[in-house]
N, C-alpha and C positions, 0 to 999 in steps of 0.2 A: 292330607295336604303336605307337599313339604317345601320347606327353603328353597333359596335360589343357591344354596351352597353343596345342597347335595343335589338338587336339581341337576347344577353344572356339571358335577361330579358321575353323573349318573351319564347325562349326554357326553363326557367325553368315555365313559366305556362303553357307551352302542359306537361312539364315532371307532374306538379300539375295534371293535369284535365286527366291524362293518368294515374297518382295511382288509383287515385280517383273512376275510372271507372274498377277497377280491380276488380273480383269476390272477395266474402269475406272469405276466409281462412288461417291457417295458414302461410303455404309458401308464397303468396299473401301477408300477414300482412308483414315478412321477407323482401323478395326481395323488396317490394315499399317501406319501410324503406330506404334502400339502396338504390336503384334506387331515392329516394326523394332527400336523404341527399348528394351524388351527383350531380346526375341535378341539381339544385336550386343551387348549392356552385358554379358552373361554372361563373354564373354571379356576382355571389360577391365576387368572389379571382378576379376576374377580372376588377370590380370599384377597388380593393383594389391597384391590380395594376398599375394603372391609376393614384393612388395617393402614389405611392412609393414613399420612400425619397429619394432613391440614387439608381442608374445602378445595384446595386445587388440585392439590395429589390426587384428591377421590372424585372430581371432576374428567384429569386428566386418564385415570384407569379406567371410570368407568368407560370413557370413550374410545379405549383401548379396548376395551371389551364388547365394545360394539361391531366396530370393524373388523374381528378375528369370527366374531361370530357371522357376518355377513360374508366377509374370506370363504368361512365356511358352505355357507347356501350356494355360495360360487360353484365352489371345487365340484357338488355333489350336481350341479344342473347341466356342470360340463360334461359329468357320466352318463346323464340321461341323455342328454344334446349329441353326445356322439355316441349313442346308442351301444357305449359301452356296456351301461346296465339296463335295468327295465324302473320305469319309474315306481312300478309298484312295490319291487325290492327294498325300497327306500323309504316307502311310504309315511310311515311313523315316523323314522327323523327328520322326513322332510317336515314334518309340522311338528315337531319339535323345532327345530332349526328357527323355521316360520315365528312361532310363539316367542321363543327366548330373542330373537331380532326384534319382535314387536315389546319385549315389555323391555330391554337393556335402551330401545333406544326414546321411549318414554321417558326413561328414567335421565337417560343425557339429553333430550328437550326438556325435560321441566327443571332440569341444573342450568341447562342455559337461561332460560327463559323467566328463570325465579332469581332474580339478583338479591333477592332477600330471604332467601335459603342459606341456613348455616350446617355445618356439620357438629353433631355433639357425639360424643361417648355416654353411658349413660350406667354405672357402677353396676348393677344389677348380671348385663348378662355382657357390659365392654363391647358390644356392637353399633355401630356407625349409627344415626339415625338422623336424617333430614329435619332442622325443623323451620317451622313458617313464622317469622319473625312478628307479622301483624297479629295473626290467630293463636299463635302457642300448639297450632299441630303438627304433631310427631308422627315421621312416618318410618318406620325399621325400615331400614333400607334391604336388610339384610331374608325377609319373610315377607317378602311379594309370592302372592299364591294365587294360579288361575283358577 
């Protein structure tokens, strides 16, 4: 099982080592710019939010880190879309990709949608955790595991 901090860290060196391996042209230069400069931010808007100050900082990152990641699905649909690459090349990050879209933007609908969601720190390991203000449950924000 691991974190979503090495998680992210993880998907932005397949997103590395999947520029990298792109043929060298033009458009290629373009889109892995792009495809770089999101994949790779995914895991650092997301240390960052880890280390919010307040419930809206870690509100306003995580939702930054929604949008870089879905940036991302973009950049890599437009290489299959114009049969730059073969989808199957891509296979595994595309569902990576998929996965972490699906739980970063769970995590900013239930920040929206929870007005009574607070953020704490918690001495033990100083990581972020969600709590529910009626029930007293805590949810690490930081150790969401598929």
């Amino acid at each position: 099982m691991t974190d979503l901090k090495s998680r992210t860290k993880i998907f932005a060196i397949d997103i590395i080592r999947f520029v990298q391996s792109l043929e060298n042209n033009p458009t290629n230069w373009i889109i892995g710019k792009q495809l770089l400069r999101c994949g790779t931010s995914v895991g650092a808007n997301y240390r960052a939010a880890c280390r919010a100050k307040s419930d809206i900082d870690f509100k306003y990152k995580i939702k930054i880190v929604e949008e870089e990641i879905d940036e991302t699905e973009y950049w890599k649909e437009l290489l299959i879309e114009s049969e730059t690459i073969s989808e199957a090349r891509v296979q595994n990050l595309l569902k990576e990709t998929k996965e972490l879209t699906a739980i970063f933007s769970a995590i900013s609908i239930k920040l929206k949608n929870k007005k009574n969601y607070i953020m704490k720190s918690y001495p033990d390991n100083n990581m972020p955790h969600l709590v529910l203000l009626t029930s007293y449950l805590v949810l690490p924000t930081s150790n969401f595991v598929l």
